[in-house]
FIGU-602821 format. One record per residue: x, y, z of N, C-alpha, C in turn; residue in one letter; residue number from 1. Coordinates in Angstrom, 3 decimals, always signed. Example, Ala and Ser with C-alpha at 12.3 -4.5 7.8 and 13.67 -1.06 7.14 Angstrom:
<miros>
npx; npy; npz; capx; capy; capz; cpx; cpy; cpz; resn; resi
+13.190; -5.690; +7.800; +12.300; -4.500; +7.800; +13.200; -3.300; +7.800; A; 1
+12.850; -2.250; +7.080; +13.670; -1.060; +7.140; +12.900; +0.030; +7.870; S; 2
</miros>
This chain:
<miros>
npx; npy; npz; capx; capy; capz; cpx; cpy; cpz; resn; resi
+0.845; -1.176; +0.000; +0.000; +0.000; +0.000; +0.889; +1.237; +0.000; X; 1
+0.507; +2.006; -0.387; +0.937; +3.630; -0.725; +0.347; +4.790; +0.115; X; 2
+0.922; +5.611; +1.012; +0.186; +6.141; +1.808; +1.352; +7.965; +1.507; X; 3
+0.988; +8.814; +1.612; +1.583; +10.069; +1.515; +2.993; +9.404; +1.476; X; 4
+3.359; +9.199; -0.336; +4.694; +8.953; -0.511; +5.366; +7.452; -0.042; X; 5
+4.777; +7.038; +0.875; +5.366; +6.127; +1.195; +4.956; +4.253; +0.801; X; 6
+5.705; +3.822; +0.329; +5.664; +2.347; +0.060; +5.402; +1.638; +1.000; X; 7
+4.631; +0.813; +1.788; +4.300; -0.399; +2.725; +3.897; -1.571; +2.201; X; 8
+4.526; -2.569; +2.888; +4.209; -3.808; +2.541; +3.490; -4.131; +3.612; X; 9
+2.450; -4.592; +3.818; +1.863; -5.324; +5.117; +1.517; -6.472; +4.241; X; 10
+1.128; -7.161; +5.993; +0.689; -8.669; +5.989; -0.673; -8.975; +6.567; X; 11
-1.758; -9.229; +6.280; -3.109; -9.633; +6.438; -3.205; -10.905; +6.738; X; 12
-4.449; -11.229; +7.086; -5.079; -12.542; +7.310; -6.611; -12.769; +7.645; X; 13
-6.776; -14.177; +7.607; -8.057; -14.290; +7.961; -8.087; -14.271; +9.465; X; 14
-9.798; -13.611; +10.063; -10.075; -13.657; +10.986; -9.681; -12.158; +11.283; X; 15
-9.594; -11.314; +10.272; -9.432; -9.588; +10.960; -9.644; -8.935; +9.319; X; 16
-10.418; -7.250; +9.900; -10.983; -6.704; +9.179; -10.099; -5.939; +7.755; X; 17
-11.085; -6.692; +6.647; -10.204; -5.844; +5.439; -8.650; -7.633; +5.136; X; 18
-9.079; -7.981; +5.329; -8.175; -9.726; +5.463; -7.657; -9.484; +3.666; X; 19
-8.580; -8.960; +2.620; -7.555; -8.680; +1.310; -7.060; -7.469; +1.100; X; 20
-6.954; -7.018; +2.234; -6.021; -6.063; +2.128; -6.488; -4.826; +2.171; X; 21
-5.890; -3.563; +1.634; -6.260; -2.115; +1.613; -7.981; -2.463; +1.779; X; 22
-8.652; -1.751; +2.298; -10.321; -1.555; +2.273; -10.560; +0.081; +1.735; X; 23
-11.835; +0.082; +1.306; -12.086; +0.895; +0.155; -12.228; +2.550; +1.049; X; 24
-12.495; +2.217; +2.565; -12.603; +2.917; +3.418; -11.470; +3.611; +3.801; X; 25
-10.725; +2.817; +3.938; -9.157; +3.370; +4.752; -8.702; +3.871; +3.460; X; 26
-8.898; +3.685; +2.273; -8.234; +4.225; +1.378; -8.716; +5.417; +1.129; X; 27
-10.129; +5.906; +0.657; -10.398; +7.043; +0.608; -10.285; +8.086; +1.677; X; 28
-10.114; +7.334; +3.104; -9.564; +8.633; +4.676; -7.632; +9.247; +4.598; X; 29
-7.138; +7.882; +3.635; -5.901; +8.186; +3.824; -5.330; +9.213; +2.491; X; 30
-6.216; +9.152; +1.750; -5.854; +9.851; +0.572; -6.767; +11.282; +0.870; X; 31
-7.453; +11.391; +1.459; -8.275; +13.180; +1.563; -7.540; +13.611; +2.828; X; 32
-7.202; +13.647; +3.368; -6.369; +14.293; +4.365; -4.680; +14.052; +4.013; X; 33
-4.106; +15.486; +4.734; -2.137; +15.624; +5.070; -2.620; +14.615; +6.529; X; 34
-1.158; +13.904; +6.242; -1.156; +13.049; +8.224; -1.371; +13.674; +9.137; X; 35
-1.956; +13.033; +9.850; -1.588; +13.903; +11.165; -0.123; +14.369; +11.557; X; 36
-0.102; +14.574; +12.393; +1.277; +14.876; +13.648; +0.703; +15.004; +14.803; X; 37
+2.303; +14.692; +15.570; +2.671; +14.333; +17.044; +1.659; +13.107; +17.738; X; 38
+0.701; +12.865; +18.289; +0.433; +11.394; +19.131; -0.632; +11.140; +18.356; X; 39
-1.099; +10.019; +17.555; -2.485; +9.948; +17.157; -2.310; +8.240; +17.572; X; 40
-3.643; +8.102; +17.558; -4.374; +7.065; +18.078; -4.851; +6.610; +16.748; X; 41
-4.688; +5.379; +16.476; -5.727; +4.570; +15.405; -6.411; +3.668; +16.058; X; 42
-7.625; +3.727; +16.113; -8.877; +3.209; +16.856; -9.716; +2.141; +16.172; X; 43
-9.002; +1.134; +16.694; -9.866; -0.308; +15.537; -8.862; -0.470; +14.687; X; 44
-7.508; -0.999; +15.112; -6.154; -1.019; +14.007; -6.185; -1.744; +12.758; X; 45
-6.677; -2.955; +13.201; -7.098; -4.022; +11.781; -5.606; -4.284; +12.374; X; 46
-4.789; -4.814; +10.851; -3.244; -5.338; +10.665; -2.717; -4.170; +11.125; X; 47
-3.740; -2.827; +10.762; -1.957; -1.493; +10.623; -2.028; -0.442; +9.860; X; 48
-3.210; -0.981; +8.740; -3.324; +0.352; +7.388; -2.885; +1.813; +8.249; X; 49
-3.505; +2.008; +8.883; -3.746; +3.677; +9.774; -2.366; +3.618; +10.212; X; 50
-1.988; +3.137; +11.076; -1.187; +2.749; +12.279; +0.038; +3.177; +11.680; X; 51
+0.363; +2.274; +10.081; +1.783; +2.274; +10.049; +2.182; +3.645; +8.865; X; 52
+0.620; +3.668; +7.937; +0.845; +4.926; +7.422; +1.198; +6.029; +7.910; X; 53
+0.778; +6.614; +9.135; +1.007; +7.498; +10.267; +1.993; +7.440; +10.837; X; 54
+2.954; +6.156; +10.975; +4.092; +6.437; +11.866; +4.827; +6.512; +10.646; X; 55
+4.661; +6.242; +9.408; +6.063; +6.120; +8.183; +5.798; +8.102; +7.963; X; 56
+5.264; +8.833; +8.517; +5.179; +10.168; +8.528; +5.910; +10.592; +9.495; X; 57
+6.326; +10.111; +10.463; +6.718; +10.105; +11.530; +6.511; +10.713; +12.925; X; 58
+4.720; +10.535; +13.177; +4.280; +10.628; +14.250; +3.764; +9.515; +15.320; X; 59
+3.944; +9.755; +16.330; +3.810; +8.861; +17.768; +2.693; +7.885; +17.351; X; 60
+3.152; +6.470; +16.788; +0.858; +6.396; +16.655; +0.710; +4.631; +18.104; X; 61
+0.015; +4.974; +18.667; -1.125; +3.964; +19.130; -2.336; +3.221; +18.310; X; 62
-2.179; +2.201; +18.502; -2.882; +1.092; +17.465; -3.525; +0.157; +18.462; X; 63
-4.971; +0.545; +18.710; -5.676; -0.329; +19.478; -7.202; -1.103; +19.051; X; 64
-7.284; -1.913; +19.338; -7.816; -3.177; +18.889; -8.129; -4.530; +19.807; X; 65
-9.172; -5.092; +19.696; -10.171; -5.853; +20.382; -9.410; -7.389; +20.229; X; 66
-9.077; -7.371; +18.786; -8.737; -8.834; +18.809; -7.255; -8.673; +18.467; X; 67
-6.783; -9.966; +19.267; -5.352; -10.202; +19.415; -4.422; -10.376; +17.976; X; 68
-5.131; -11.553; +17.237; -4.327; -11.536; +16.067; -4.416; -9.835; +15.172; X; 69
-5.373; -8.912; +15.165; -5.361; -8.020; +14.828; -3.569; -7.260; +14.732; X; 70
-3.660; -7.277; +16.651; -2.464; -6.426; +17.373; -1.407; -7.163; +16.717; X; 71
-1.267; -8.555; +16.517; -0.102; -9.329; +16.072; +0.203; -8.870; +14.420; X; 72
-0.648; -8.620; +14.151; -0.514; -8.146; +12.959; +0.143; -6.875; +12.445; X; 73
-0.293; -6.133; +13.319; +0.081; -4.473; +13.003; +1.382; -4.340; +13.881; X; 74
+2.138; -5.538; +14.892; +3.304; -4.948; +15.270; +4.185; -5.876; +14.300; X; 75
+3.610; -6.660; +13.730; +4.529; -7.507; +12.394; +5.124; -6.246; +11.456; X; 76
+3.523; -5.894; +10.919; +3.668; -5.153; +9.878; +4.382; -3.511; +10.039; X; 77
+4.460; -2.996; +11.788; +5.264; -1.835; +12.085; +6.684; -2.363; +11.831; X; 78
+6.644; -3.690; +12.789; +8.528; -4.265; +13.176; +9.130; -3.793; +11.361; X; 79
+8.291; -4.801; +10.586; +8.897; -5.048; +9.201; +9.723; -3.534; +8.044; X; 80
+8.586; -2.798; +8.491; +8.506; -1.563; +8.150; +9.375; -0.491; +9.162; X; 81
+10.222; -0.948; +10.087; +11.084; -0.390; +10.393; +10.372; +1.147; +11.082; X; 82
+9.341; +0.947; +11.680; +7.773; +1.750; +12.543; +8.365; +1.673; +13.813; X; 83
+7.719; +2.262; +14.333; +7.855; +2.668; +15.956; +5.932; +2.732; +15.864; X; 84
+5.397; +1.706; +16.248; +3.979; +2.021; +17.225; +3.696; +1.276; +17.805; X; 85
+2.863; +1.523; +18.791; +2.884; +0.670; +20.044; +1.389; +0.750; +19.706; X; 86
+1.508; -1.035; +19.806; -0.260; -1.594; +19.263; -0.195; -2.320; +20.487; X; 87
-1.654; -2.531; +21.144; -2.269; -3.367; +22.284; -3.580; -3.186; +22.261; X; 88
-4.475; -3.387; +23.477; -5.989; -3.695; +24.234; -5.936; -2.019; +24.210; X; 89
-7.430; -2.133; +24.624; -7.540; -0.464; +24.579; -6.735; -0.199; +26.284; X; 90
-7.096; -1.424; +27.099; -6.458; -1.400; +28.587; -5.415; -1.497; +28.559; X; 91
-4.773; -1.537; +27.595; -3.327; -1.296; +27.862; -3.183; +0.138; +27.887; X; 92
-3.518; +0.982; +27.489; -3.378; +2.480; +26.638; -3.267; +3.382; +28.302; X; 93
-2.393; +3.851; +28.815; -1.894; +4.272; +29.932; -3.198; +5.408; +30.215; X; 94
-3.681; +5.612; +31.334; -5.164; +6.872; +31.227; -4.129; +8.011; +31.276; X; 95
-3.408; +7.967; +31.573; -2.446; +9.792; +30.924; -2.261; +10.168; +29.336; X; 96
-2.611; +9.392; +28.550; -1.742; +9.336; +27.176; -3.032; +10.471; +26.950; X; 97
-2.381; +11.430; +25.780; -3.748; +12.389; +25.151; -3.173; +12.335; +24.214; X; 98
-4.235; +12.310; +22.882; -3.688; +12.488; +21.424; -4.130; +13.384; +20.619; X; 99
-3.016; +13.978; +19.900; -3.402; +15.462; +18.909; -3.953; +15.144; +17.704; X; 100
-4.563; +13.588; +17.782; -5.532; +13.255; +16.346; -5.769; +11.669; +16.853; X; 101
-7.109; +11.383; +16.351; -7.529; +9.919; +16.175; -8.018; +10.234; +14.722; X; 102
-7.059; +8.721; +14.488; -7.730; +8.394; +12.926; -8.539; +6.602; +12.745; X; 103
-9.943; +6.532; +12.009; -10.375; +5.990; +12.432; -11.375; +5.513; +11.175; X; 104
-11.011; +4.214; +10.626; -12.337; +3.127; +10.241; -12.669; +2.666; +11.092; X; 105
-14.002; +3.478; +11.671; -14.427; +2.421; +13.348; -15.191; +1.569; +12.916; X; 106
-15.632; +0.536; +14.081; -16.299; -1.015; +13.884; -17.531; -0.521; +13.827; X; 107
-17.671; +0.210; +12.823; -19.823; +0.379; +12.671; -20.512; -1.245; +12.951; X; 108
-20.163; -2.125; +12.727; -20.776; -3.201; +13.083; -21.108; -3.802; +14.045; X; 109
-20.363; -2.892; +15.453; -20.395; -3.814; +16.432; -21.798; -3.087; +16.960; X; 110
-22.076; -2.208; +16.000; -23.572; -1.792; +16.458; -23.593; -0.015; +17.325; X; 111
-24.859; +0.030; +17.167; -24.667; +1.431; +17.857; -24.572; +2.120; +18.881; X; 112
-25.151; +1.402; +19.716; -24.482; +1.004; +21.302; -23.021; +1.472; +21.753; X; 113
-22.421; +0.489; +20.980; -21.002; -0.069; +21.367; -20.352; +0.961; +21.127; X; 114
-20.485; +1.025; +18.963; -19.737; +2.161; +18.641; -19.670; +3.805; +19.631; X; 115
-21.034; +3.837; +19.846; -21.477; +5.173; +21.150; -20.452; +5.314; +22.157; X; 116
-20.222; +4.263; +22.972; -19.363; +3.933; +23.950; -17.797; +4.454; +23.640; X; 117
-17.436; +3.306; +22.779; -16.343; +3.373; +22.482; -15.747; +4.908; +21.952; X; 118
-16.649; +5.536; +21.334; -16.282; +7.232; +20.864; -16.615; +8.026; +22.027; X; 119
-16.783; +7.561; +22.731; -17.214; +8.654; +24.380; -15.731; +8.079; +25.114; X; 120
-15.690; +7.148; +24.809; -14.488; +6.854; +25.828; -13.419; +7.354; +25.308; X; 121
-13.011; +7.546; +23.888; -11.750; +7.803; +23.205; -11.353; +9.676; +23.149; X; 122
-12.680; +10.035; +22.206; -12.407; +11.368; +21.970; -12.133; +12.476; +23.030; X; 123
-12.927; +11.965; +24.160; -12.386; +13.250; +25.855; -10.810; +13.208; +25.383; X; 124
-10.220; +12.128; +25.092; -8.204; +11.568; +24.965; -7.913; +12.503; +24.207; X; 125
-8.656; +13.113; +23.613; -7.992; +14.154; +22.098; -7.576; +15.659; +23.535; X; 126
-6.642; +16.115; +22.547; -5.476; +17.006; +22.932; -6.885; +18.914; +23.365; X; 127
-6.669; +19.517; +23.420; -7.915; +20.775; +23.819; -7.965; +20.878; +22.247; X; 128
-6.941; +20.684; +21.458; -6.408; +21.337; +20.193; -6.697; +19.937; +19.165; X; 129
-7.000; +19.029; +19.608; -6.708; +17.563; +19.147; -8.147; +17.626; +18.221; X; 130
-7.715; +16.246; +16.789; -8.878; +16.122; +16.021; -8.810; +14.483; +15.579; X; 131
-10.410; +14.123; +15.452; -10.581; +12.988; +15.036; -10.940; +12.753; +13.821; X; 132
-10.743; +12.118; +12.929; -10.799; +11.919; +11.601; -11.373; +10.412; +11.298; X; 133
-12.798; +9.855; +11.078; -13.415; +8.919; +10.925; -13.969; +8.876; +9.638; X; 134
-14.082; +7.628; +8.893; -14.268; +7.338; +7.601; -15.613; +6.510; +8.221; X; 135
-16.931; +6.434; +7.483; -18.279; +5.601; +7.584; -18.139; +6.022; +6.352; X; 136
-19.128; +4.859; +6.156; -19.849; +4.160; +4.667; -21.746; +5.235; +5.057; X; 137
-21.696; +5.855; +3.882; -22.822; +6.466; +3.885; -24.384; +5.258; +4.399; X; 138
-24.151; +4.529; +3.606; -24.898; +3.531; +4.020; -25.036; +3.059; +5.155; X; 139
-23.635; +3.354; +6.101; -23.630; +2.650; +7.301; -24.050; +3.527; +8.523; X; 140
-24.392; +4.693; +7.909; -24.804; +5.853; +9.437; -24.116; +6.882; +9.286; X; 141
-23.167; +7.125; +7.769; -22.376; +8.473; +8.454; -22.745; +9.453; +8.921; X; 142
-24.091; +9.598; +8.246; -24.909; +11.107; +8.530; -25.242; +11.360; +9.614; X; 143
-25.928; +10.247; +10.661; -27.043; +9.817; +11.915; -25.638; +10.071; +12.287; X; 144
-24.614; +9.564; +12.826; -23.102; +9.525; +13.314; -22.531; +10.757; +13.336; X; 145
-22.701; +11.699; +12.310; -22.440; +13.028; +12.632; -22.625; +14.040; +13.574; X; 146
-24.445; +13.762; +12.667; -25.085; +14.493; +13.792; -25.130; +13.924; +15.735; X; 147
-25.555; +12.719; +15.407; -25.151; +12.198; +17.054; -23.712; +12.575; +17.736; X; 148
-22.745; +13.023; +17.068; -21.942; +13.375; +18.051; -21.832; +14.828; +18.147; X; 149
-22.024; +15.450; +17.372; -22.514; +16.844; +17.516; -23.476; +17.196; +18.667; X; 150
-24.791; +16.354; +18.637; -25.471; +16.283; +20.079; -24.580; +15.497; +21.120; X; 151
-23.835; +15.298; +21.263; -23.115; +15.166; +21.995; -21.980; +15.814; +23.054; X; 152
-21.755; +16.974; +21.859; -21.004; +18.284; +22.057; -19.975; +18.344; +21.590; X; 153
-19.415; +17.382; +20.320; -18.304; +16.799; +19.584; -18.812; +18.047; +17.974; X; 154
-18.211; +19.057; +17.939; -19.250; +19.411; +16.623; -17.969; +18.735; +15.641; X; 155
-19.044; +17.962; +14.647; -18.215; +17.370; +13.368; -19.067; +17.542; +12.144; X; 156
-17.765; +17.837; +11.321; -18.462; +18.207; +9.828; -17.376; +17.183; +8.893; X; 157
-18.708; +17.210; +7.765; -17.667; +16.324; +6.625; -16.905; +16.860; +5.792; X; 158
-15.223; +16.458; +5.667; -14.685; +17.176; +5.255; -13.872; +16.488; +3.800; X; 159
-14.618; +15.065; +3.136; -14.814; +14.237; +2.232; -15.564; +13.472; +2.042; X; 160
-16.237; +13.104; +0.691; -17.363; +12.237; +0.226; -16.505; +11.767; -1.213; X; 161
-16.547; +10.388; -1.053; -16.428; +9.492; -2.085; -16.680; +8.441; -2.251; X; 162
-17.268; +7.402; -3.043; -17.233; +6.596; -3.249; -18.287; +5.410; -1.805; X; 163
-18.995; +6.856; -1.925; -20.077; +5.930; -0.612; -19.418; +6.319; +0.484; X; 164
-18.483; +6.779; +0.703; -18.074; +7.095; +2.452; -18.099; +8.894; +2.672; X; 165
-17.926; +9.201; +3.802; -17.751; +10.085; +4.462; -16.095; +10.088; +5.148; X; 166
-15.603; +11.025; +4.655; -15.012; +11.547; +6.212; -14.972; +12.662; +7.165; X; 167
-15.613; +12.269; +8.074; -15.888; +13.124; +9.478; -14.728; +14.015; +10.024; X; 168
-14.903; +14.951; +10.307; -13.746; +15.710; +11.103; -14.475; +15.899; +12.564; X; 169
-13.791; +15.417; +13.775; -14.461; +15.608; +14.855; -13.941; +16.495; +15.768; X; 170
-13.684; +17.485; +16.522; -12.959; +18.315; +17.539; -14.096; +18.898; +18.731; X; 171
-13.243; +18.972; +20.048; -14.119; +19.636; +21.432; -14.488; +20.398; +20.996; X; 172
-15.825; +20.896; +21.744; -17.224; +21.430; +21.651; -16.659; +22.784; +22.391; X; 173
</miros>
């Protein structure tokens, strides 16, 4: 994969998300935005797409993720790639750490509940100055997802549409 300039080889598999590789999602979030900088968080790592594109820029990234072979994956595919990120459980993630960006194909699937949760628990982590950057499938809620975190006090606007997705820009209220 090709990410701002840079060549990556990763390694996939079955039993984790996007298993043939690049997804149509992570591709259109990584190509409409410049990288972040300084600490970002990739939230729902998969192998690494986010994770290792972001650190071959050379910012701090955290790569967290539910399932194990996921994490095994994305510190393969950092080690290989000669990366610095530190992938684990979200309980691993120290409660001091704050990040000046989350970037994010989140698990719309695990439902709306969950997803709710999981973005209440993450985004307070963003920096006063800090921004989140989430890719949904129009189909999958981007719009309802917007606006719900906006009522939330998260105001987010879309700051790309292609190919059926959204990407969200999220920052404190």
């Amino acid at each position: 994969m090709t990410a701002w300039g840079h060549e990556l080889t990763m390694t996939t598999a079955t039993g984790v998300f996007a298993r043939d590789g690049l997804d149509r999602a992570t591709d259109v979030l990584l190509r409409h935005d410049e990288p972040p900088s300084g600490t970002v968080l990739d939230l729902g790592s998969g192998w690494g797409a986010i994770a290792c594109a972001v650190a071959a820029t050379g910012a701090t990234v955290w790569a967290v993720d539910v399932n194990e072979r996921a994490l095994e994956l994305t510190r393969l595919n950092a080690e290989r790639a000669g990366l610095a990120v530190t992938a684990g459980r979200p309980e691993e993630v120290p409660d001091d750490v704050r990040f000046d960006a989350i970037w994010s194909n989140p698990p719309i699937r695990v439902g709306k509940d969950a997803l709710h949760e999981l973005l209440l628990t993450w985004l307070p982590r963003l920096t006063d100055d800090g921004e989140a950057r989430l890719v949904v499938g129009k189909n999958l809620g981007a719009d309802s997802l917007q606006r719900w975190l906006a009522d939330q006090g998260w105001p987010t606007d879309r700051v790309a549409s292609e190919r059926g997705f959204r990407v969200l820009r999220t920052r404190r209220g």
